[in-house]
PDB file of N, CA, C and O in Angstrom:
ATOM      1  N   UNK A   1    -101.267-115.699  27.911  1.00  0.00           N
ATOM      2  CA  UNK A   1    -102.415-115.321  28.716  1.00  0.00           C
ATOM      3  C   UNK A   1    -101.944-115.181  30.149  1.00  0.00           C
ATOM      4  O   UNK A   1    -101.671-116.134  30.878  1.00  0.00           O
ATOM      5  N   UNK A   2    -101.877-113.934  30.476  1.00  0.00           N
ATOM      6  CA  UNK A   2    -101.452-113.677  31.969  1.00  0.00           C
ATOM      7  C   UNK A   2    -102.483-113.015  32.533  1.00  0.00           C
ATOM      8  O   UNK A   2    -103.255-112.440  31.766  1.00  0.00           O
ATOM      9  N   UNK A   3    -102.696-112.956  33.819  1.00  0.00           N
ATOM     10  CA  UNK A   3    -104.043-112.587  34.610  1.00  0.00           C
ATOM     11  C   UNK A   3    -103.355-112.681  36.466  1.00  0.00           C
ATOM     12  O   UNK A   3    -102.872-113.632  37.081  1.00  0.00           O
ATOM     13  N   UNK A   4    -103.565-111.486  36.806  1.00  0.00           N
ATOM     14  CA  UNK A   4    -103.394-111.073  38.248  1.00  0.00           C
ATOM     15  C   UNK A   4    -104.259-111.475  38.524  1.00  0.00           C
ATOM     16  O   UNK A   4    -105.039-111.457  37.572  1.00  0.00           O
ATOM     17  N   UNK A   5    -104.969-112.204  40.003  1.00  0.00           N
ATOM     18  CA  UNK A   5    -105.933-112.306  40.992  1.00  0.00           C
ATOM     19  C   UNK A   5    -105.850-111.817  41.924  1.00  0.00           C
ATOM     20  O   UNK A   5    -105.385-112.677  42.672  1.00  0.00           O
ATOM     21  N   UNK A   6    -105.998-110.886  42.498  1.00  0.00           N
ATOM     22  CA  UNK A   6    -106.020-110.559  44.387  1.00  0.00           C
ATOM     23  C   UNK A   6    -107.410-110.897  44.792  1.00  0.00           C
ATOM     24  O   UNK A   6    -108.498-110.501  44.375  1.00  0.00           O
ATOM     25  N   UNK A   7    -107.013-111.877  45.872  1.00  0.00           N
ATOM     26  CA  UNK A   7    -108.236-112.450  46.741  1.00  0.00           C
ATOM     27  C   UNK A   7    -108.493-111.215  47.522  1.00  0.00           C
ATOM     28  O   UNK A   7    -107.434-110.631  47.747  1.00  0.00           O
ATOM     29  N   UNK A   8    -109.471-110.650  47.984  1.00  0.00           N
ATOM     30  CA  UNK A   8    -109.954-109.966  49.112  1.00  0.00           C
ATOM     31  C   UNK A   8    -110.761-110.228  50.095  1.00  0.00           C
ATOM     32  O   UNK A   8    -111.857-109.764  49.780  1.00  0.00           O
ATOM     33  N   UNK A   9    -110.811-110.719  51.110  1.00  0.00           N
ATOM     34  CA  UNK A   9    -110.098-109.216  51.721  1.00  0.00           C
ATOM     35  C   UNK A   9    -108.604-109.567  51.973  1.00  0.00           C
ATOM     36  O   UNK A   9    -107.791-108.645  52.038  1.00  0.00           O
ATOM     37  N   UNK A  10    -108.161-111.012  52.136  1.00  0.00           N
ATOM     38  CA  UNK A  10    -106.943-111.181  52.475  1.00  0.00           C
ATOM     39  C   UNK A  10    -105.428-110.731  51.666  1.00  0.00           C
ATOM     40  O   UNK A  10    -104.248-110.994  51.897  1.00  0.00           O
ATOM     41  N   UNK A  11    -106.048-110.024  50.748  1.00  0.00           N
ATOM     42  CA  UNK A  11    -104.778-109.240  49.332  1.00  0.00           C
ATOM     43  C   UNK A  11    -103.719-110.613  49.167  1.00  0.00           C
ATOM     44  O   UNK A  11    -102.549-110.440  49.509  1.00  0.00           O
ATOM     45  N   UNK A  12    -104.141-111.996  48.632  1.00  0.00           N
ATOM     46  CA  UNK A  12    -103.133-112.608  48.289  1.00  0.00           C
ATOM     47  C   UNK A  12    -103.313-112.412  47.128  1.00  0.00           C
ATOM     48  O   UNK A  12    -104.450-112.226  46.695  1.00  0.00           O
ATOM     49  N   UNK A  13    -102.246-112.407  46.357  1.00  0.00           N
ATOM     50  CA  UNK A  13    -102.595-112.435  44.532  1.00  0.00           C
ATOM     51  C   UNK A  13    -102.181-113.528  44.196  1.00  0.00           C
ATOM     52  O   UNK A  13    -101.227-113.843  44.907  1.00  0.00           O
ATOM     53  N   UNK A  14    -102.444-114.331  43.399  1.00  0.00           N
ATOM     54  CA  UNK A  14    -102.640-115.244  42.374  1.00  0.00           C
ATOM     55  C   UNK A  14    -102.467-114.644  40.734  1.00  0.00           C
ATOM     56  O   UNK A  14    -103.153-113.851  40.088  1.00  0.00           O
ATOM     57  N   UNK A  15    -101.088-115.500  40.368  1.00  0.00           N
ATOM     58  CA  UNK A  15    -100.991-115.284  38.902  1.00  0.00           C
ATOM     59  C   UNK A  15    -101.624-116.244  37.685  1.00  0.00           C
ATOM     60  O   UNK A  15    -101.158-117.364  37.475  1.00  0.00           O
ATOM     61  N   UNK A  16    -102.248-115.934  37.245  1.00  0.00           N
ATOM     62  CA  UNK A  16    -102.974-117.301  36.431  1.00  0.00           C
ATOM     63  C   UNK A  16    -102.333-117.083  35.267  1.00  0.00           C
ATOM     64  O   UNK A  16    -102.687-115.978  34.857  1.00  0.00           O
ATOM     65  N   UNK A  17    -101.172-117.846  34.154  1.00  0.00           N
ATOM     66  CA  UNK A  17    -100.951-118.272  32.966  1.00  0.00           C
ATOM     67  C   UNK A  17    -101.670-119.169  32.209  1.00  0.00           C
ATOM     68  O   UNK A  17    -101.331-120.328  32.447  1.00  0.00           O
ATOM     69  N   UNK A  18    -102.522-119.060  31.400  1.00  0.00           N
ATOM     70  CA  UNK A  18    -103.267-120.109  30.828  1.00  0.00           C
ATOM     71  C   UNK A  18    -103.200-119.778  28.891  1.00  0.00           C
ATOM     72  O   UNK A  18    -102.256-119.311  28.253  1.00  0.00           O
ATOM     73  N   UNK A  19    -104.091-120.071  28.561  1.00  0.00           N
ATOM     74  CA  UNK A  19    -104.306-120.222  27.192  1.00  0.00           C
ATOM     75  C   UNK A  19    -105.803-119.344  26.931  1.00  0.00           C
ATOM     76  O   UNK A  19    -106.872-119.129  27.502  1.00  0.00           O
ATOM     77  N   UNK A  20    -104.960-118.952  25.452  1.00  0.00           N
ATOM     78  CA  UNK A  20    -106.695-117.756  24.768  1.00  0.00           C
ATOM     79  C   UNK A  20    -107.590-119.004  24.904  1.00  0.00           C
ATOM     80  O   UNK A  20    -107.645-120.177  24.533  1.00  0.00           O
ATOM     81  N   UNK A  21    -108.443-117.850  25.846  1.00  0.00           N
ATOM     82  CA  UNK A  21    -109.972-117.809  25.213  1.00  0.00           C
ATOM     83  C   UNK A  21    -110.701-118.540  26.605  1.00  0.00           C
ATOM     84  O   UNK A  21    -111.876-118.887  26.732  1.00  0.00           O
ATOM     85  N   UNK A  22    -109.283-118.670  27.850  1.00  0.00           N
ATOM     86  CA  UNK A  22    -109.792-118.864  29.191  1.00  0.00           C
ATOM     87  C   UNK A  22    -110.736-118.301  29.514  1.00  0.00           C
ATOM     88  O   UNK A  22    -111.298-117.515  28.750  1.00  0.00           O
ATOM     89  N   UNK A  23    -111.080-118.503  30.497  1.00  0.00           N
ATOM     90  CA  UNK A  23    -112.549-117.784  31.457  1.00  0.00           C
ATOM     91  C   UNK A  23    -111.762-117.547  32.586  1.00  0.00           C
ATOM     92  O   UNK A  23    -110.654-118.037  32.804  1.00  0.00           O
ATOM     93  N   UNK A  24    -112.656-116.434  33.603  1.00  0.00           N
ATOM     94  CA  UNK A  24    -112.239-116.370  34.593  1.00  0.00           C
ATOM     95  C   UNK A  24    -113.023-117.977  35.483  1.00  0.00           C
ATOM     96  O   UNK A  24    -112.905-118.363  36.646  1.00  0.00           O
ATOM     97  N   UNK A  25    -113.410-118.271  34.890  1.00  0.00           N
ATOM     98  CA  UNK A  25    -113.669-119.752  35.944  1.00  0.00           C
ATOM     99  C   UNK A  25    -112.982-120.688  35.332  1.00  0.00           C
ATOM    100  O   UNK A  25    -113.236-121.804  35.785  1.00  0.00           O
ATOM    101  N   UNK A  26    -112.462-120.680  34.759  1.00  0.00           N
ATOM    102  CA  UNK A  26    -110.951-121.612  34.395  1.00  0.00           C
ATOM    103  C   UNK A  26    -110.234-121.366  35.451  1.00  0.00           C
ATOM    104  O   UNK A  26    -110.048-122.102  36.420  1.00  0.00           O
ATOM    105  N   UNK A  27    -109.727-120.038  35.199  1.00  0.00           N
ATOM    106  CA  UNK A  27    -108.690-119.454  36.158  1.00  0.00           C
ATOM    107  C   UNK A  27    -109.117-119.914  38.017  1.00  0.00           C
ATOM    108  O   UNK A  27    -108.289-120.432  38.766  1.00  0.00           O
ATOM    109  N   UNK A  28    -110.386-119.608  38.380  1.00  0.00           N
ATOM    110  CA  UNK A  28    -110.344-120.188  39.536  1.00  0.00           C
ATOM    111  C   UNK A  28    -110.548-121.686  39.569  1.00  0.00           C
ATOM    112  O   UNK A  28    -110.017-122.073  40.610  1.00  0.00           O
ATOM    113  N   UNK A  29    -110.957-122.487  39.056  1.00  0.00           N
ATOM    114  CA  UNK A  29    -111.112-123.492  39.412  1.00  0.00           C
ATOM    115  C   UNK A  29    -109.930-124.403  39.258  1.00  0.00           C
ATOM    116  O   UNK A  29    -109.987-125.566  39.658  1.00  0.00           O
ATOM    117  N   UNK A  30    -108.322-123.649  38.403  1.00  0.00           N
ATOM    118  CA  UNK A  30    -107.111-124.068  38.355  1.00  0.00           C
ATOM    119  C   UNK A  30    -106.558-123.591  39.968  1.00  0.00           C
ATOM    120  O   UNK A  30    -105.584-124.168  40.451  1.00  0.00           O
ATOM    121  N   UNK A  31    -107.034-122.863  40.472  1.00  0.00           N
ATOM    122  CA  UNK A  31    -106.462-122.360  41.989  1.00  0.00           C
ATOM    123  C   UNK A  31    -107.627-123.226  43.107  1.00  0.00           C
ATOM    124  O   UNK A  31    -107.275-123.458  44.264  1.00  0.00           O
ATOM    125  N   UNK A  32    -108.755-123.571  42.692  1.00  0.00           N
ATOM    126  CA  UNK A  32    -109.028-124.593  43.508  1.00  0.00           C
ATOM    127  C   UNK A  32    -110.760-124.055  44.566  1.00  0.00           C
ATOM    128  O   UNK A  32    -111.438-124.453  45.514  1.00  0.00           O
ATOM    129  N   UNK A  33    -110.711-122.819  43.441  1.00  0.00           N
ATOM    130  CA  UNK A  33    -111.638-122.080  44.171  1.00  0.00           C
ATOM    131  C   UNK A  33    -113.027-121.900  43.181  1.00  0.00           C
ATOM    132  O   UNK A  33    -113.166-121.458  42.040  1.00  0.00           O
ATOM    133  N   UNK A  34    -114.048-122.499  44.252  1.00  0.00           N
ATOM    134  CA  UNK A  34    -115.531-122.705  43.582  1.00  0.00           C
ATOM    135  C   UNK A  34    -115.898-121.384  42.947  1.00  0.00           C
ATOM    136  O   UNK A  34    -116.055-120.382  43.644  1.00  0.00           O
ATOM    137  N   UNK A  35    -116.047-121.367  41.539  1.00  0.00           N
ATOM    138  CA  UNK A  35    -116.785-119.932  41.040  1.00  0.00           C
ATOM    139  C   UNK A  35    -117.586-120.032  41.782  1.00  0.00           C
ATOM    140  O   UNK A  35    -116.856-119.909  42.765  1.00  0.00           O
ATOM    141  N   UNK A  36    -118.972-120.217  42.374  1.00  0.00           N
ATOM    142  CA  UNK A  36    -119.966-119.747  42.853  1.00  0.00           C
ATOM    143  C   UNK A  36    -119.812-119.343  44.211  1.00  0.00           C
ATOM    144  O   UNK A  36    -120.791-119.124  44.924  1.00  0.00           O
ATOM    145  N   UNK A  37    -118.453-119.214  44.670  1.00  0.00           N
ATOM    146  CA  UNK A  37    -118.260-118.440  45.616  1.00  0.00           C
ATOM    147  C   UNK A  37    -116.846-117.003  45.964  1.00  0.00           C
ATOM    148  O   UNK A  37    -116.072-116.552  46.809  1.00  0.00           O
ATOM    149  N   UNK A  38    -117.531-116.807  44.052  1.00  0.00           N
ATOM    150  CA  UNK A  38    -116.760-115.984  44.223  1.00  0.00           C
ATOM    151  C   UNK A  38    -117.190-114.249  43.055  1.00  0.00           C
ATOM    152  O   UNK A  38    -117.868-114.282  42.029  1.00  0.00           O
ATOM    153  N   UNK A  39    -116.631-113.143  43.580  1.00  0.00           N
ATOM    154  CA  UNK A  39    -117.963-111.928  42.800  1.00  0.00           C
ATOM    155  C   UNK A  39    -116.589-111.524  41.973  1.00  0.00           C
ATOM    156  O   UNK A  39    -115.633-112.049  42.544  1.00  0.00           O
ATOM    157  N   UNK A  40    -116.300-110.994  41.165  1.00  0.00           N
ATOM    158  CA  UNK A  40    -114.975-110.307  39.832  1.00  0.00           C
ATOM    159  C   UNK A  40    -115.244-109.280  39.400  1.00  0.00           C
ATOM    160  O   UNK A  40    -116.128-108.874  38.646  1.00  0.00           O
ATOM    161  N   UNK A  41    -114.454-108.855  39.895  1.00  0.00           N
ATOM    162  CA  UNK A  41    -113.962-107.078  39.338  1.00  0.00           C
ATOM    163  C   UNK A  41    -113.171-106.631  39.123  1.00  0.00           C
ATOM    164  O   UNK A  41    -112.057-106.883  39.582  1.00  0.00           O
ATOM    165  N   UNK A  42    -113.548-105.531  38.092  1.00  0.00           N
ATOM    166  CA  UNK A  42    -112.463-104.694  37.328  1.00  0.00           C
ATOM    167  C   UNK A  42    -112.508-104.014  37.202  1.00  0.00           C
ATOM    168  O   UNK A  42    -113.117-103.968  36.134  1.00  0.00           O
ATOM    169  N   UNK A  43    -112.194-102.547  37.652  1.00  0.00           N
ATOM    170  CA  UNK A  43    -112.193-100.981  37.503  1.00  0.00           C
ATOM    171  C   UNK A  43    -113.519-100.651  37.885  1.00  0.00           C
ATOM    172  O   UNK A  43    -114.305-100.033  37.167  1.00  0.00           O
ATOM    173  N   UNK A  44    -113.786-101.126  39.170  1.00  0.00           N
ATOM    174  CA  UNK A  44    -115.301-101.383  39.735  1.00  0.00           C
ATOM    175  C   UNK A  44    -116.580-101.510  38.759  1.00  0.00           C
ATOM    176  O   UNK A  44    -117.659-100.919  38.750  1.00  0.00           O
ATOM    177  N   UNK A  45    -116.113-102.362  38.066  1.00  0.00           N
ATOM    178  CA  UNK A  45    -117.197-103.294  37.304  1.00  0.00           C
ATOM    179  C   UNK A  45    -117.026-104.884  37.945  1.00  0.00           C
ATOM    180  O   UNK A  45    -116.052-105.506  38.372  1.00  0.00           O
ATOM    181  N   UNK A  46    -118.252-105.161  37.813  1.00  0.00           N
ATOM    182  CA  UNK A  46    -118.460-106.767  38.128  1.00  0.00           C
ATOM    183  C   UNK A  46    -118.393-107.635  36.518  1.00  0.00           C
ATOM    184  O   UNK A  46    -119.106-107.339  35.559  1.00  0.00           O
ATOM    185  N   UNK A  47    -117.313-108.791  36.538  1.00  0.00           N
ATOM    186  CA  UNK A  47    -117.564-109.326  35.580  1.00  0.00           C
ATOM    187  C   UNK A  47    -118.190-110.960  35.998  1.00  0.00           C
ATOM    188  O   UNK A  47    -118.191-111.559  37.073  1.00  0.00           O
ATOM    189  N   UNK A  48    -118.729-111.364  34.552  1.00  0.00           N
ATOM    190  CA  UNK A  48    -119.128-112.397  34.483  1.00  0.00           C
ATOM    191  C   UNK A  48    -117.825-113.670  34.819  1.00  0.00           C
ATOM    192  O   UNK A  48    -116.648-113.492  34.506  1.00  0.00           O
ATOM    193  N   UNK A  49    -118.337-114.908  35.493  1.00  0.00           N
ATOM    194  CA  UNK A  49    -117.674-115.803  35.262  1.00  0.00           C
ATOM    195  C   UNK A  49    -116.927-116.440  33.771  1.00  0.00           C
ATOM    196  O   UNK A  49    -115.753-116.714  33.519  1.00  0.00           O
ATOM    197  N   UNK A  50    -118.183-116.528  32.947  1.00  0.00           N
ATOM    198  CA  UNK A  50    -117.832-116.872  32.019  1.00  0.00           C
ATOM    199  C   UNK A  50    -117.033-116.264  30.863  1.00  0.00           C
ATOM    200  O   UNK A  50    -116.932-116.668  29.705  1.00  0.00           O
ATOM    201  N   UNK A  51    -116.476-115.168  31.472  1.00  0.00           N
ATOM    202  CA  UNK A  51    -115.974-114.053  30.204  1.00  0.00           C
ATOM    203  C   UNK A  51    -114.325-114.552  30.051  1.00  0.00           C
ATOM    204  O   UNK A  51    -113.495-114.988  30.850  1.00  0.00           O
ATOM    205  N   UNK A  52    -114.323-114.292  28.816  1.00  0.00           N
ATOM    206  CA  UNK A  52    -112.897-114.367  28.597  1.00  0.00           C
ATOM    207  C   UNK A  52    -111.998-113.443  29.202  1.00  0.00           C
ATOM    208  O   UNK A  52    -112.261-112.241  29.242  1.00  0.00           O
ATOM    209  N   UNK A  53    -110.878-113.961  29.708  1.00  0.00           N
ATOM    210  CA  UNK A  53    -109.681-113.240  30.107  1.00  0.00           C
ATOM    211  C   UNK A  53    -108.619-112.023  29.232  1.00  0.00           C
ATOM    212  O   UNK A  53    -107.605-112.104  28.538  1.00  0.00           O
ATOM    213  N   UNK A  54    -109.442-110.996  29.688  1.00  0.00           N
ATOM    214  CA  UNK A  54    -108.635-110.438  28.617  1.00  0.00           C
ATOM    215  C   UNK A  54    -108.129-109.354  29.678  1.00  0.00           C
ATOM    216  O   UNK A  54    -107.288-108.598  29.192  1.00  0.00           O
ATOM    217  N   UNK A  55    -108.475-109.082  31.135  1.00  0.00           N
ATOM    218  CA  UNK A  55    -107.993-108.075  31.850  1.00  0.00           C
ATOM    219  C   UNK A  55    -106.276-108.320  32.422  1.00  0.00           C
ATOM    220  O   UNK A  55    -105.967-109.508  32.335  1.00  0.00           O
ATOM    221  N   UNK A  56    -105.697-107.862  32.704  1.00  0.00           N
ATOM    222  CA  UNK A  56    -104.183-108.281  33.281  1.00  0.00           C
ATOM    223  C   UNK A  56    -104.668-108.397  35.099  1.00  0.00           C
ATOM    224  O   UNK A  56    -103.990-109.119  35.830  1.00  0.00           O
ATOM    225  N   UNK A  57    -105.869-107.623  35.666  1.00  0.00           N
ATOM    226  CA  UNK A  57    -105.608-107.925  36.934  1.00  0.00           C
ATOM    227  C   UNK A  57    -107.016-107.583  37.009  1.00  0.00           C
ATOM    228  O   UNK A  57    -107.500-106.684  36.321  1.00  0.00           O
ATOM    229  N   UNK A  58    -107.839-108.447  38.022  1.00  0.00           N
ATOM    230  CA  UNK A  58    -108.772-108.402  38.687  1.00  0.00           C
ATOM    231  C   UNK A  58    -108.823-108.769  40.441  1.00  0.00           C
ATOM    232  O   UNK A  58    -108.205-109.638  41.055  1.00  0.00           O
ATOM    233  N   UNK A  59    -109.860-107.691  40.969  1.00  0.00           N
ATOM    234  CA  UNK A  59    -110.248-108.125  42.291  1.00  0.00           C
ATOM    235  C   UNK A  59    -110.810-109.581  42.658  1.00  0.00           C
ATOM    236  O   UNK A  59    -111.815-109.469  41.956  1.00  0.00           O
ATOM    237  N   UNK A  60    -110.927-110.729  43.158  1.00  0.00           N
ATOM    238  CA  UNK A  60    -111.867-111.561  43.728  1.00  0.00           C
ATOM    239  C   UNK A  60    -112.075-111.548  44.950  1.00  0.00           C
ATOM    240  O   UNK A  60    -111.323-111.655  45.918  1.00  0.00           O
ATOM    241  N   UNK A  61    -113.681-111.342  44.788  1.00  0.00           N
ATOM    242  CA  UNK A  61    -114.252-111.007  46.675  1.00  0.00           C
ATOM    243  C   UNK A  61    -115.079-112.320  46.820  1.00  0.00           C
ATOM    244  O   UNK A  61    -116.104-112.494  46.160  1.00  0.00           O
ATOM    245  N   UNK A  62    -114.527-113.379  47.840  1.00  0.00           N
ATOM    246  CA  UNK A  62    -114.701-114.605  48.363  1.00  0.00           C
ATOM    247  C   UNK A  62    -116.067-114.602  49.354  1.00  0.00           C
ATOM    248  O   UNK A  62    -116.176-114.041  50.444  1.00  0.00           O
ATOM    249  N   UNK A  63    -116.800-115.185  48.831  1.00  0.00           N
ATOM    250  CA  UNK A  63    -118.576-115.265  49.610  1.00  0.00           C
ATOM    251  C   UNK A  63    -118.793-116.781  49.936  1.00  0.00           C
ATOM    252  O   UNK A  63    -118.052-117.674  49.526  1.00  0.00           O
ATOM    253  N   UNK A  64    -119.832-116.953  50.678  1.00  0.00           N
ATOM    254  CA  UNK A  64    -120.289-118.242  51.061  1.00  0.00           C
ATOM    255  C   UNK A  64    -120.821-118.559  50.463  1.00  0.00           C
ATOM    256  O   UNK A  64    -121.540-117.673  50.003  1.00  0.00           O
ATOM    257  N   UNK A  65    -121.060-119.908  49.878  1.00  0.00           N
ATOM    258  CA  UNK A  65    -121.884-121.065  49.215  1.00  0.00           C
ATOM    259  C   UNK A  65    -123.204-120.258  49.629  1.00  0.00           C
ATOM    260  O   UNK A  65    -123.580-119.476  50.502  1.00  0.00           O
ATOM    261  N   UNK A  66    -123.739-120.984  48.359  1.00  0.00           N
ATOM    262  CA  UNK A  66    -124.765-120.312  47.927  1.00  0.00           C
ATOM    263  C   UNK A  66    -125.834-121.701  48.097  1.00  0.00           C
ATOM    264  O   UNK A  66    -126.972-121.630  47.633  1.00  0.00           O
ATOM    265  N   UNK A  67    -125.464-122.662  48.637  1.00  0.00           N
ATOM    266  CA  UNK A  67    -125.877-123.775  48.482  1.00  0.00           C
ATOM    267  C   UNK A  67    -125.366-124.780  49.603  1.00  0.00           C
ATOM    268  O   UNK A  67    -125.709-125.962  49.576  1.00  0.00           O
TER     269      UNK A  67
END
């Protein structure tokens, strides 16, 4: 299970190796970063947090607490 991250706007990427059947909120919350402050995309689609990892690279666009 391999998975690109580029944070935006700052373009750092993040490689996430994990195990089938991850989420993308696995993946951030192994890098330290609150899903709920954060939107996922892929080929300008928005995905869900909870979806399994099946893309090789997604955008993450970093927002403020929602709370």
């Amino acid at each position: 299970m391999f998975c690109r991250l580029t944070l935006i706007p700052d373009d750092i990427a993040l490689i996430y190796q994990g195990h089938p059947g991850d989420t993308y909120e696995d993946a951030l919350l192994s890098f330290g970063i609150n899903p709920d402050t954060a939107l996922i995309f892929s080929n300008k689609r928005s995905l869900p947090q909870d979806k399994k990892i099946e893309e090789e690279e997604v955008s993450i666009f970093l927002t403020v607490s929602r709370g």
